[in-house]
N, C-alpha and C positions, 0 to 999 in steps of 0.2 A: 374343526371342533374346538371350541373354549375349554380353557384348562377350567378347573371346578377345584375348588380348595375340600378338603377331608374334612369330613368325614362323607361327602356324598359320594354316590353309590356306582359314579363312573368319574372317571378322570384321566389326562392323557400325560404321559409322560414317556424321557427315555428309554429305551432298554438298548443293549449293545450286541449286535449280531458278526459274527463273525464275515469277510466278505465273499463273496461268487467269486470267484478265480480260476483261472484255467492252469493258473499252478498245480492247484490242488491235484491234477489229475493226475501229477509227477511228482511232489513232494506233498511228503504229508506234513501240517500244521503239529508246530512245535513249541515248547515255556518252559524255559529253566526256570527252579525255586530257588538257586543259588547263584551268587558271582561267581563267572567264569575269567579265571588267568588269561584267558587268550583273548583275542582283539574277535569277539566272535556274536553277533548277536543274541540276547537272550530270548527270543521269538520273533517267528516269525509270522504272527499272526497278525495281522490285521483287520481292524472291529470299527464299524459303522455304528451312531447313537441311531434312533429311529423313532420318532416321536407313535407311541403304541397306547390304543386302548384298553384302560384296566378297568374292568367291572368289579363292583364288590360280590368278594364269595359269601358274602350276607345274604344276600340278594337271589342267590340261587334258588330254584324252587322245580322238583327234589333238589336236597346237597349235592353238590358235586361226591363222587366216591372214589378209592379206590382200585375197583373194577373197570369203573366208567369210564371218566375223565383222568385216572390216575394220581389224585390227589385228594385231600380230605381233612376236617379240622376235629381233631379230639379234646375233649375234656378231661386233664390227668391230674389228680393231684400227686403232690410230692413231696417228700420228709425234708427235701434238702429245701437250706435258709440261701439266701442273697450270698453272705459269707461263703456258705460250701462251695462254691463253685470255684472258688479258688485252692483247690486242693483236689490234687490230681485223685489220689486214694479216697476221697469220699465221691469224688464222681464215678470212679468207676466201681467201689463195693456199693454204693447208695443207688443214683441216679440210673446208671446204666442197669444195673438188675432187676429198676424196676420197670424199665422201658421193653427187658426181655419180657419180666412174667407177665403185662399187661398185653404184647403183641401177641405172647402166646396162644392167650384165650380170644384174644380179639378177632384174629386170623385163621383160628383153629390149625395152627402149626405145630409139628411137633418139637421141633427146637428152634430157638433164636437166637443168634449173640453176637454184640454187639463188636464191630468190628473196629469202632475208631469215633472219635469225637471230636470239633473243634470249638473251641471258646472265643468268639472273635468281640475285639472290641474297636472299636475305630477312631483310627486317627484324627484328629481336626483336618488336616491337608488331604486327605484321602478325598475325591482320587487323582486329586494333584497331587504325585510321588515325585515326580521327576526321574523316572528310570532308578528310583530305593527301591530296596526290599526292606519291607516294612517291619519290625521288631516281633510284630504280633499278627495274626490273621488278620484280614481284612473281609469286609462285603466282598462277594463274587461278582465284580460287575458284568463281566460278557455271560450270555446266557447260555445254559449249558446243561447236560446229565451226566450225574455224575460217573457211571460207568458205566462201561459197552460189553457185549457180551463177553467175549473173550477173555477179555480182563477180569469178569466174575468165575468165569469155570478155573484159572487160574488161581484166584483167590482161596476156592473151594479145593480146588487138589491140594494145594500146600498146607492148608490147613486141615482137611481131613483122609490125603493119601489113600489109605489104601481101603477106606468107604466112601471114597469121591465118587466113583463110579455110579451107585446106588442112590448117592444123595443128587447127581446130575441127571438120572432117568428119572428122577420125580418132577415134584413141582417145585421150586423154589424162588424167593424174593428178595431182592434187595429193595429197601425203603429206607428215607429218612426223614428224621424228626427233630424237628429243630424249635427252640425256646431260647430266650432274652437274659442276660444278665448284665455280671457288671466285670471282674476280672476272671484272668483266665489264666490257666496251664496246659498245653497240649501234648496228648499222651496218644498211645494205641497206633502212631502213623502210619505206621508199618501196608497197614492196608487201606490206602488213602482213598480205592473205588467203589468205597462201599458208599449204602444209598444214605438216607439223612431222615432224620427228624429234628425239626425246626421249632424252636423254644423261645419267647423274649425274656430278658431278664431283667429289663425298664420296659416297663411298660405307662401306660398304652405307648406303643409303638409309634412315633414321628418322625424315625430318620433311616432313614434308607431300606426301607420295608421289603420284602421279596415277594415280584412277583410269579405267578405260576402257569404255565401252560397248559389249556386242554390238551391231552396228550392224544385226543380221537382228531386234532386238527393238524397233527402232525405228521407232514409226507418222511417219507423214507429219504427221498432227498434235500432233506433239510436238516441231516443229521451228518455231521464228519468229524473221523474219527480225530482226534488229537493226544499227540503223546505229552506227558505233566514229568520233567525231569527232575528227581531230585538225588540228592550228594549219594545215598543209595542203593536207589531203585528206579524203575519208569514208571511210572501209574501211568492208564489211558482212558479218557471219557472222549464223550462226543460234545460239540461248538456246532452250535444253531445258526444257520443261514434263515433270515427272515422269509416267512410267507404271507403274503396277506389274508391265505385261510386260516391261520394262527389266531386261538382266540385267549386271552391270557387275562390273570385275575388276580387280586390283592385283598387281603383282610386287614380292611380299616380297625383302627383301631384294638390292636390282636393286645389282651387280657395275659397274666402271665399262669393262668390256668389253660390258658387254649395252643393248642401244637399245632403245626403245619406238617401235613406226612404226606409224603408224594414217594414216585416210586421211580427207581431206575431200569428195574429189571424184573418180569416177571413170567416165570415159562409155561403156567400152565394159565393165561389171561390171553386172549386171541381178541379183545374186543378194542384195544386200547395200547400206542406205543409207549417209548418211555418219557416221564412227564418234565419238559426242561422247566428253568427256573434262572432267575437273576435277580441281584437288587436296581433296587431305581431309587432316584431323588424325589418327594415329592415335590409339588408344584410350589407351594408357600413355605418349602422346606426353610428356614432361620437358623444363622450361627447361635443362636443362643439357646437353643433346645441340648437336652441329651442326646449324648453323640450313642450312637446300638452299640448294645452289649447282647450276644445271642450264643450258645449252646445249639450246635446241631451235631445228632449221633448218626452213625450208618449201621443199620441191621440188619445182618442175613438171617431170613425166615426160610427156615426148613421144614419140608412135607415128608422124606420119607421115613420109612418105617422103620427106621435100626434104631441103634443103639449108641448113643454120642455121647458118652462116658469116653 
């Protein structure tokens, strides 16, 4: 297939999958976020580029949803300026409260909140690091969800003990929603598995855009689990082994009114797995464009019936 410069409505590029290994059957897939003292690898992962077809989610016809394909583009406006986002206490009194009380109604959940945000801007050399750790977030290049089951019921006990029990026999969701900016402070890490919403904060979007996986094309084993070390705690999501039933999508063009919401985890949704995600280069992508500035939050949306006072 011909690569197709953007804004048309298919085009083929990278995405990086993590590889088939018969290791994995004995060791599980490992990434320190820190330098380590000892003479000891920082992962043990190893990821294939994979030249993949991305359709635009323009294009779709019905929208891709939530329910469905596990992802979905919202329209939100927001109080906060270019400036706010660099200030950790107006992202999280401003931006984050309003992304709970919108999911609220939108989801008809009874509580929401926001578990963790990151503000990623990127480097020129990215992702040519040379084995750095980068100052600041970067794109997520190997593709991936951001948390696995286990790791969410975890999240959920520690944060609400001794009503975990009741909020785990309901229905509950992790999602996220990510939007574009320009600088950043990262706050809330503490629960680094929660899901995402995707924001640009330069827009229209030209550099390293995220794409999205039908999450109804995704086998069971195409998902493995991987531990995310950091100085401390362990967070763990799943790393996507390619499939060629995999059908994956990108929003040309993403406005900095439009979000990308996908989901990591949903227990009362039987139609649809959880929806992975990665950034890619685009095809005519040029050092001379802006480098992404992006805002993405993780929200746990709650269905039961207490009381989360």
């Amino acid at each position: 297939m011909a690569q197709q410069s953007v804004p048309d409505n298919v085009l083929e590029a990278p995405l990086h999958f993590i590889n088939r290994d018969k290791l994995w059957d004995t060791v599980k897939p490992y990434s320190f976020q820190y330098y380590l003292k000892e003479d000891f690898p920082r992962t043990n992962v190893k990821q294939t580029p994979i030249p993949i077809e991305l359709k635009s989610i323009r294009d779709q016809n019905p929208p891709p949803s939530l329910d469905a394909q596990g992802f979905a583009v919202h329209e939100l406006e927001t109080r906060m300026q270019y400036e706010d986002f660099a200030d950790e206490k107006t992202i999280e009194g401003i931006y984050c409260k309003e992304l709970e009380k919108y999911f609220l109604e939108a989801l008809g959940a009874k509580h929401v909140r926001a578990l963790d945000y990151q503000v990623r801007r990127r480097e020129e050399a990215f992702p040519k690091l040379k084995g750095r750790i980068p100052l600041t977030p970067q794109p997520s290049l190997i593709t991936h969800v951001d948390v696995t089951p286990p790791a969410a019921q975890a999240i959920i006990e520690e944060l609400y003990q001794s009503t975990s029990d009741k909020i785990l026999q309901s229905r509950y969701q992790l999602i996220t929603w990510v939007l574009r900016l320009s600088s950043f402070k990262s706050s809330m890490l503490r629960y680094k598995n929660a899901p995402r919403v995707w924001r640009p904060l330069r827009v229209p979007v030209k550099d390293w855009p995220l794409a999205i996986c039908d999450a109804t094309t995704v086998d069971r084993d195409d998902l493995i689990a991987s531990d995310v070390l950091y100085p401390n705690f362990i967070a763990e999501n799943h790393l996507i082994h390619h499939n060629e039933k995999q059908k994956w999508y990108w929003l040309p063009e993403q406005t900095d009114k439009e979000v990308l919401v996908f989901k990591a985890l949903d227990t009362g949704c039987s139609t649809s797995w959880p929806c992975p995600h990665g950034a890619f280069p685009l095809p005519d992508q040029s050092s001379g464009r802006t480098l992404r500035e992006s805002i993405d939050v993780r929200l746990l949306v709650m269905h039961a019936e207490i009381d989360y006072q």
